[in-house]
TIBASE-910864 format. One record per residue: residue number from 1; residue in three letters; x, y, z of N, C-alpha, C in turn. Coordinates in pm, 1 decimal. Each point is the difference from the previous one (the first is absolute). Last residue first. Example, Ala and Ser with C-alpha at 12.3 -4.5 7.8 and 13.67 -1.06 7.14 Angstrom:
{num:2	residu:Ser	nx:1285.0	ny:-225.0	nz:708.0	cax:82.0	cay:119.0	caz:6.0	cx:-77.0	cy:109.0	cz:73.0};
{num:1	residu:Ala	nx:29.0	ny:-572.0	nz:-7.0	cax:-89.0	cay:119.0	caz:0.0	cx:90.0	cy:120.0	cz:0.0};
This chain:
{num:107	residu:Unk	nx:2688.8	ny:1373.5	nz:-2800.0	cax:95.1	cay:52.9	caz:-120.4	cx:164.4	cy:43.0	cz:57.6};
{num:106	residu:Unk	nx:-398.2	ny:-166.6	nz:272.7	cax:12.2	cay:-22.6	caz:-82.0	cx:81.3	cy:-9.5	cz:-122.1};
{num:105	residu:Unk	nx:-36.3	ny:270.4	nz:414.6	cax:10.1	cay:-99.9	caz:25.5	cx:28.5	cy:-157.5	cz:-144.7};
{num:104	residu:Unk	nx:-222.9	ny:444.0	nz:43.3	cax:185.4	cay:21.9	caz:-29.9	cx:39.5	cy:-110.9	cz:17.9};
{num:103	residu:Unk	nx:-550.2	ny:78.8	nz:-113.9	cax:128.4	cay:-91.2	caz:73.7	cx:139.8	cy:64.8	cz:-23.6};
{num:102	residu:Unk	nx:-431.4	ny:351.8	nz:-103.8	cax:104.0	cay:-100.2	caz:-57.7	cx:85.4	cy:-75.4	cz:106.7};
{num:101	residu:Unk	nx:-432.1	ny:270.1	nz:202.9	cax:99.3	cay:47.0	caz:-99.2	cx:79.9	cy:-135.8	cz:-74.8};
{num:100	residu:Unk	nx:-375.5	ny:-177.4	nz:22.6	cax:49.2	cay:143.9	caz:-10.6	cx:50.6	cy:54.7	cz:119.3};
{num:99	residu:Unk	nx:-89.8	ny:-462.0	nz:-344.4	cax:61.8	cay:40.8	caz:142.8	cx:-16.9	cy:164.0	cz:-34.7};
{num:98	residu:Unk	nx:-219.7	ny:-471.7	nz:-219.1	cax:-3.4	cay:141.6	caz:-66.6	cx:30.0	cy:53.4	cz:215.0};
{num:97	residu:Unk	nx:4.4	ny:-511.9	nz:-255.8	cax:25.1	cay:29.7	caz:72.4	cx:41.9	cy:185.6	cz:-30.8};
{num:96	residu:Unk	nx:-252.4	ny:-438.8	nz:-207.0	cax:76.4	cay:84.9	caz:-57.6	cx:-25.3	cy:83.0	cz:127.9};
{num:95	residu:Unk	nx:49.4	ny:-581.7	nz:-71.3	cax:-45.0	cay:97.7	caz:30.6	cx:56.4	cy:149.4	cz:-37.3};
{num:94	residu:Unk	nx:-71.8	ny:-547.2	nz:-45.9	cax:87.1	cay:113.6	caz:-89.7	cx:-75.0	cy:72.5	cz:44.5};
{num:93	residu:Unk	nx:41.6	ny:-519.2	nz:174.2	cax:-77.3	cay:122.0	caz:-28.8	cx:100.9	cy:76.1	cz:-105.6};
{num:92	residu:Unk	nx:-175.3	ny:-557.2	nz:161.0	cax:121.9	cay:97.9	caz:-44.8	cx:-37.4	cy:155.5	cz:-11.1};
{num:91	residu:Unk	nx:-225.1	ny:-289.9	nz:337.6	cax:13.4	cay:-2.5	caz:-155.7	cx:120.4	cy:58.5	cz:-44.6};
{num:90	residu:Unk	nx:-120.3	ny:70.6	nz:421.2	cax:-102.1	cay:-124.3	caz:46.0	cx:50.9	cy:-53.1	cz:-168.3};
{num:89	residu:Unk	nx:230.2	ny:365.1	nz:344.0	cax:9.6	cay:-61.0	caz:-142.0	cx:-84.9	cy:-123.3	cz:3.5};
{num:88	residu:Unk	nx:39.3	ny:379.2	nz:365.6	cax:46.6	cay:-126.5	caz:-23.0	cx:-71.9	cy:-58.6	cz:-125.7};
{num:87	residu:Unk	nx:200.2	ny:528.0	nz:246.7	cax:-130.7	cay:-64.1	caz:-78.0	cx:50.2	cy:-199.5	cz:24.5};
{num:86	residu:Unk	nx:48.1	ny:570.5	nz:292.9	cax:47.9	cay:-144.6	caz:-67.6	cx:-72.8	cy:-74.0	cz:-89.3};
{num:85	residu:Unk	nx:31.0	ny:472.4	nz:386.0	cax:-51.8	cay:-42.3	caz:-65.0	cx:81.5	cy:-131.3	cz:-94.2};
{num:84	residu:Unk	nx:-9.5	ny:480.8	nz:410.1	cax:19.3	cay:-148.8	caz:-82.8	cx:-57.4	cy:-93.6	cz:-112.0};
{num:83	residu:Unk	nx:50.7	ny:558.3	nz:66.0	cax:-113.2	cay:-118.9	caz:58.9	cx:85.3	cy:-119.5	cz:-50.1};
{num:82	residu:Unk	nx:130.2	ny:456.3	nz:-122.2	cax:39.7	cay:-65.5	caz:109.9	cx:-73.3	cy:-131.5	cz:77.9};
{num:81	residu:Unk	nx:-175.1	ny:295.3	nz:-413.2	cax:95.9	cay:18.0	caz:73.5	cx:27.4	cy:-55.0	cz:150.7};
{num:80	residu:Unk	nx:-370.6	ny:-141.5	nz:-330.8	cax:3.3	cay:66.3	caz:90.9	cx:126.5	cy:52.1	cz:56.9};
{num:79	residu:Unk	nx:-277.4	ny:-326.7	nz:-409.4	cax:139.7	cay:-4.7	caz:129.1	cx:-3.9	cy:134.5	cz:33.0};
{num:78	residu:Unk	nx:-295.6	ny:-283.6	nz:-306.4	cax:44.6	cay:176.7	caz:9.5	cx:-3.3	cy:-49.3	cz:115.0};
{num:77	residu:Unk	nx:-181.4	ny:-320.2	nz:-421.3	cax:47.3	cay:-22.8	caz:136.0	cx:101.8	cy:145.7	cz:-21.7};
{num:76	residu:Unk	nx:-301.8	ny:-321.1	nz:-370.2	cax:64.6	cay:124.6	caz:23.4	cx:-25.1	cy:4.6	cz:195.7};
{num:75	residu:Unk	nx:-122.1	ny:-311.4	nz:-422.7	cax:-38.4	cay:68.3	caz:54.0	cx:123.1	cy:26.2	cz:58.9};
{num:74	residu:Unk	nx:-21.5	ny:-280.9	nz:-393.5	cax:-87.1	cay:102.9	caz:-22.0	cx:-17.7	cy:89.1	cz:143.8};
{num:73	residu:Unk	nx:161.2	ny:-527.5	nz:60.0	cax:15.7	cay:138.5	caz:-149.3	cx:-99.9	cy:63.6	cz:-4.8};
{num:72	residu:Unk	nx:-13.8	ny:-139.8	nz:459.1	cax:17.0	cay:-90.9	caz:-87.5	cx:9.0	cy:107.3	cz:-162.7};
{num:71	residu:Unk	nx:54.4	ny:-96.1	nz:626.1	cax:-26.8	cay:85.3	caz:-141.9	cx:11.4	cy:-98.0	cz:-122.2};
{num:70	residu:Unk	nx:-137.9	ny:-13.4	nz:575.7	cax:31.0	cay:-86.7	caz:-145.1	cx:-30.0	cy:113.3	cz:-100.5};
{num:69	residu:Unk	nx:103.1	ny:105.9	nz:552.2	cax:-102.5	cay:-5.3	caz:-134.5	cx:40.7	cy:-88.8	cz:-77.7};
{num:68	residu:Unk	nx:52.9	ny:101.8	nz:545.7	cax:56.4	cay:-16.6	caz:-82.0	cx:-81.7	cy:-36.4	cz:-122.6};
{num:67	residu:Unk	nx:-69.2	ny:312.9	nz:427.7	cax:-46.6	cay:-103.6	caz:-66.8	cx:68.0	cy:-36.8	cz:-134.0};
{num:66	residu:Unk	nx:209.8	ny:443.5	nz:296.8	cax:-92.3	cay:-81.2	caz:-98.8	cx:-28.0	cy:-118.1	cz:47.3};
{num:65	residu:Unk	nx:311.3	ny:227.0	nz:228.3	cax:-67.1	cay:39.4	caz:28.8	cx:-150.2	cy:-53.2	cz:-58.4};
{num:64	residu:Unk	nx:419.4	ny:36.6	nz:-288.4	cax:31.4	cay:-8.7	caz:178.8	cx:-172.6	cy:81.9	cz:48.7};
{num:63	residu:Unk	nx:94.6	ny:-314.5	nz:-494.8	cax:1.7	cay:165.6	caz:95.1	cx:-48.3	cy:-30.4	cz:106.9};
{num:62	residu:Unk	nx:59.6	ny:-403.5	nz:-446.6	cax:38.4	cay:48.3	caz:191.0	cx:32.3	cy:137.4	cz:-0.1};
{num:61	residu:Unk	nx:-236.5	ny:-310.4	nz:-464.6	cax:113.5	cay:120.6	caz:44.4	cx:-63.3	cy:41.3	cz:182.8};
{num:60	residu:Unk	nx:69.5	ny:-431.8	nz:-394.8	cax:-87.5	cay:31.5	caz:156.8	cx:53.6	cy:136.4	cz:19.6};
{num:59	residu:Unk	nx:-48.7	ny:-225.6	nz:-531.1	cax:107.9	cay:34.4	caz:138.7	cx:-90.8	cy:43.9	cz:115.9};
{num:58	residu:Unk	nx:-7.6	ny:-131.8	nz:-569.3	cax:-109.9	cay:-53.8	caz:117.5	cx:171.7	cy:53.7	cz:141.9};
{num:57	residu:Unk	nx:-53.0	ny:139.1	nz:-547.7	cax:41.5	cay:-126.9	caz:22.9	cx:-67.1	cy:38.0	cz:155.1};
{num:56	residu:Unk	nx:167.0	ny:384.4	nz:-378.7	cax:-67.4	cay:-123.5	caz:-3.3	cx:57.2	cy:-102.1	cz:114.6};
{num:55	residu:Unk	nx:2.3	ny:493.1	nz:-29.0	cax:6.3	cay:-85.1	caz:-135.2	cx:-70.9	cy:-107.0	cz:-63.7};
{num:54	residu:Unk	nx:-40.6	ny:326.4	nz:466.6	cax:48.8	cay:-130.7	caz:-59.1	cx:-38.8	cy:-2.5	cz:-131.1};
{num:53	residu:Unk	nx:105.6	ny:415.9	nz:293.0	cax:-52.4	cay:-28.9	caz:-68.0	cx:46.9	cy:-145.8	cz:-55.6};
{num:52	residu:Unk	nx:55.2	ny:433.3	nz:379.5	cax:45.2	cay:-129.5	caz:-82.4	cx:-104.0	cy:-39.5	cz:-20.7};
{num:51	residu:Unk	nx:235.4	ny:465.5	nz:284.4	cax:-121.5	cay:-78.9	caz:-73.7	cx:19.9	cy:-121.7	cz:-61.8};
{num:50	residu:Unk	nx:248.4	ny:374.1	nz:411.2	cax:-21.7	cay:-128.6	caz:-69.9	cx:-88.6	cy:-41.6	cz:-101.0};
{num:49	residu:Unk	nx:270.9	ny:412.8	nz:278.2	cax:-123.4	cay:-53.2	caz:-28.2	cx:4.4	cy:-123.8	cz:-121.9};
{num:48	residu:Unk	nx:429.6	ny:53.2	nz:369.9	cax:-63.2	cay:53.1	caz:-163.3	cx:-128.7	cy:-69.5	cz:51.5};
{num:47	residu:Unk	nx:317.3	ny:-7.2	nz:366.6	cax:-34.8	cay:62.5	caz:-12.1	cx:-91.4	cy:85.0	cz:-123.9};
{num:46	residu:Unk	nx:104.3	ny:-531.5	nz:159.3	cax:49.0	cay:71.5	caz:-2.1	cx:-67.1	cy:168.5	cz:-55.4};
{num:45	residu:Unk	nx:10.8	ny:-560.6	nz:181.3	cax:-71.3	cay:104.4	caz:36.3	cx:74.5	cy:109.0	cz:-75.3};
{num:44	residu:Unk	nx:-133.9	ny:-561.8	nz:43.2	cax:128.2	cay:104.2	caz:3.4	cx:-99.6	cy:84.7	cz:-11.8};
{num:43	residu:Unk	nx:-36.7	ny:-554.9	nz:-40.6	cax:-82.6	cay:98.7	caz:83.1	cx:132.1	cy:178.8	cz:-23.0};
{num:42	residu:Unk	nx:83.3	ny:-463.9	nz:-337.6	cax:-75.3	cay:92.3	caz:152.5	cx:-6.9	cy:87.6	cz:4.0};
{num:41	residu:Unk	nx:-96.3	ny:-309.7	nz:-380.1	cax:43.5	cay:157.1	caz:-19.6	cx:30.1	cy:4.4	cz:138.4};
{num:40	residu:Unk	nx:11.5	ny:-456.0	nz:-276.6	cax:-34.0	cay:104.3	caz:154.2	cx:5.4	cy:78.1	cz:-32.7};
{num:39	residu:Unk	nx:-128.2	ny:-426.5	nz:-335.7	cax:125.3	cay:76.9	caz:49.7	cx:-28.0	cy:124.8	cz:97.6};
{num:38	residu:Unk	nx:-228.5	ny:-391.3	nz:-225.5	cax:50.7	cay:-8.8	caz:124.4	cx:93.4	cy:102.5	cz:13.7};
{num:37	residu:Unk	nx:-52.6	ny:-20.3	nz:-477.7	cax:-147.8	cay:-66.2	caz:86.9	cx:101.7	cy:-35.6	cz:104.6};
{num:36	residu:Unk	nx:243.7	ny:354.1	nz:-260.3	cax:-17.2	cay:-114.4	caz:4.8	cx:-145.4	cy:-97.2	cz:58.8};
{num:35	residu:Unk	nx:86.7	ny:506.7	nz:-146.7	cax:-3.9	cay:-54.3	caz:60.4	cx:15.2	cy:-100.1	cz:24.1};
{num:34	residu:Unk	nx:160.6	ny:510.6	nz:-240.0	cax:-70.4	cay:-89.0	caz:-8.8	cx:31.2	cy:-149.4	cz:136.8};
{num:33	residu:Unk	nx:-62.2	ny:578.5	nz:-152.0	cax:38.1	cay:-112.6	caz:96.8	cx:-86.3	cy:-128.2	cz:-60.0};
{num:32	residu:Unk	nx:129.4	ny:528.2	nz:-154.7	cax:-59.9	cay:-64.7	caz:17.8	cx:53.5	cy:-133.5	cz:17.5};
{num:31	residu:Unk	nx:-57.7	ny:577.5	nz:123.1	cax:79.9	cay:-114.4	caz:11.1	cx:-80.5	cy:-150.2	cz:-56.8};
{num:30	residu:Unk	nx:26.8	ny:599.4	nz:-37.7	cax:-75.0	cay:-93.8	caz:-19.7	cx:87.5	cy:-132.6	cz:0.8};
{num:29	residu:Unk	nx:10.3	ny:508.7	nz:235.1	cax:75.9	cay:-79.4	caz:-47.7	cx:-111.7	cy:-106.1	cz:-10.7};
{num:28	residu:Unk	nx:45.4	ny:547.6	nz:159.5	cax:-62.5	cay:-105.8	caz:-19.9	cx:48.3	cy:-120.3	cz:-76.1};
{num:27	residu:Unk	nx:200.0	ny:451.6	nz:79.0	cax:-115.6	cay:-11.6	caz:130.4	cx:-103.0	cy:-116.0	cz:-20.8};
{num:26	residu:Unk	nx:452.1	ny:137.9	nz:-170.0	cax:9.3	cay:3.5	caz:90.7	cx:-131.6	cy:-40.3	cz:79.3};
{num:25	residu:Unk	nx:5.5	ny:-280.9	nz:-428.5	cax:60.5	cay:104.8	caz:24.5	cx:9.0	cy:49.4	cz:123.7};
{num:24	residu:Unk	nx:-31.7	ny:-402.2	nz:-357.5	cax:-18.3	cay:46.6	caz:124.4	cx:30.0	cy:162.6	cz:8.6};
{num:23	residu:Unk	nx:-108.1	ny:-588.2	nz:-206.2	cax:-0.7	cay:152.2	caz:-43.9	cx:18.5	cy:101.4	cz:165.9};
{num:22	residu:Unk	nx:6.7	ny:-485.0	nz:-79.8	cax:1.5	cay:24.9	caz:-99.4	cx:48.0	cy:128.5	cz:-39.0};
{num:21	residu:Unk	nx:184.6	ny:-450.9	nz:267.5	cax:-90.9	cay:166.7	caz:33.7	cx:33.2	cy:38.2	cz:-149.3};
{num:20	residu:Unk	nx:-45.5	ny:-480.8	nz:183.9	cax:67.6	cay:9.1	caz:-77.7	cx:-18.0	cy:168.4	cz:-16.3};
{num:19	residu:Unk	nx:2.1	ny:-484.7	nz:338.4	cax:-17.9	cay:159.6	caz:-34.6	cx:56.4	cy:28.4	cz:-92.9};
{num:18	residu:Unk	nx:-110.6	ny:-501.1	nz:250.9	cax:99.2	cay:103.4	caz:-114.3	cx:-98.5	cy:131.6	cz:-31.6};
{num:17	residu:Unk	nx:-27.6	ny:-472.5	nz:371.6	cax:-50.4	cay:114.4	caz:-73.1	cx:150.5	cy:61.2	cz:-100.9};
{num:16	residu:Unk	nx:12.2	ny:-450.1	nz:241.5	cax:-69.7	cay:-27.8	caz:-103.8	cx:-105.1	cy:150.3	cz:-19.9};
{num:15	residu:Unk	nx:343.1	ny:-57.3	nz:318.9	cax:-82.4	cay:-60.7	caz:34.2	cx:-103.3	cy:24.9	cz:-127.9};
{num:14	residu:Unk	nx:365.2	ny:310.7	nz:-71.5	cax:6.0	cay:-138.1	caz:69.1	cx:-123.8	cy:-56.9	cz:24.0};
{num:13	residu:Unk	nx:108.9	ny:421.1	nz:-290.4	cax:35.6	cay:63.1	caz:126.7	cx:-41.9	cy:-170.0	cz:151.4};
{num:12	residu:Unk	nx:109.8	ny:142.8	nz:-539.0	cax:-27.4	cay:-99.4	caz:62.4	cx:68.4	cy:44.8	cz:149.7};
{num:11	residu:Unk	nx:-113.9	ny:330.4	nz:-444.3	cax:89.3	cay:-50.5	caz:143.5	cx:-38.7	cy:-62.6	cz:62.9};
{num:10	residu:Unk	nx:-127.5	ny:125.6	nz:-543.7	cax:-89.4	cay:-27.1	caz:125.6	cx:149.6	cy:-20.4	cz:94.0};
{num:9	residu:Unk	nx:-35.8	ny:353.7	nz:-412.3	cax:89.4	cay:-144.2	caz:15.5	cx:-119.3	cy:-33.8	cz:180.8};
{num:8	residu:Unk	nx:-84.7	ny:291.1	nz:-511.1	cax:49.7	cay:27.8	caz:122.9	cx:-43.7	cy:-120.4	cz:77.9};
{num:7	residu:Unk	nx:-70.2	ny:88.9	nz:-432.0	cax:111.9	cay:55.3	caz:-11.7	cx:28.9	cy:9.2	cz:187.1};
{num:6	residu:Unk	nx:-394.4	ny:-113.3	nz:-196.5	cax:76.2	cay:-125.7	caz:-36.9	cx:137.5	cy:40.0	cz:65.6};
{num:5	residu:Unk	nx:-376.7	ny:313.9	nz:45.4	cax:16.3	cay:-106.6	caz:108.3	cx:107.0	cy:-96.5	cz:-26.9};
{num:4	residu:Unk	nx:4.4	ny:540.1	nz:-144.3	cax:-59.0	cay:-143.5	caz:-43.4	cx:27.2	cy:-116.1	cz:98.3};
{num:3	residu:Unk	nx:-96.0	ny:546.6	nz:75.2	cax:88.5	cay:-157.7	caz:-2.4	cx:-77.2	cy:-86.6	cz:-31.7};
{num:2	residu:Unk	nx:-31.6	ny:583.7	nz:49.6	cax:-26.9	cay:-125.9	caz:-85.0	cx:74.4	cy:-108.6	cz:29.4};
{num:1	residu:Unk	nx:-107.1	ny:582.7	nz:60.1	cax:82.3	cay:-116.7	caz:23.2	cx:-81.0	cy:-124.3	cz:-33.8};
């Protein structure tokens, strides 16, 4: 399998994020997000292992329990099933968001 990125549409999901999913299947799905500077991720929780990867651009990423971090393009953040977690947009971002099993939620 294969997608081209042009060919697939971002969902302005409000407060200045948009999702746009790339690829998926039952047991893993690649999502990618883009950010406005100031824009929220809150805080939420849900049952997929999580990974992400910034693209590009500067965000605070919040886990429950954590010390809150500064990311910045090039590094990488692993969510934990069910752990809370959120980001706050210090820049504009573009992040690449890798769920396993696959969001249903999403699609």
């Amino acid at each position: 399998m294969y997608v081209i990125n042009s060919d697939r549409e971002y969902k302005d999901l409000g407060g200045g994020t948009l999702r746009k999913v790339l690829a998926y299947s039952d047991n893993i799905m690649n999502v990618e997000l883009k950010f406005e500077k100031g824009a929220v991720g809150a805080m939420h929780k849900h049952p997929h292992e999580q990974i992400g990867y910034i693209i590009e651009g500067t965000l605070v990423f919040k886990e429950e329990g954590q010390e809150d971090v500064t990311l910045n393009t090039g590094d990488t953040y692993i969510v934990a099933p069910n752990v809370m977690h959120g980001i706050e947009c210090l820049t504009e971002v573009k992040l690449l968001d890798i769920f396993t099993p696959m969001r249903e939620d999403f699609v």
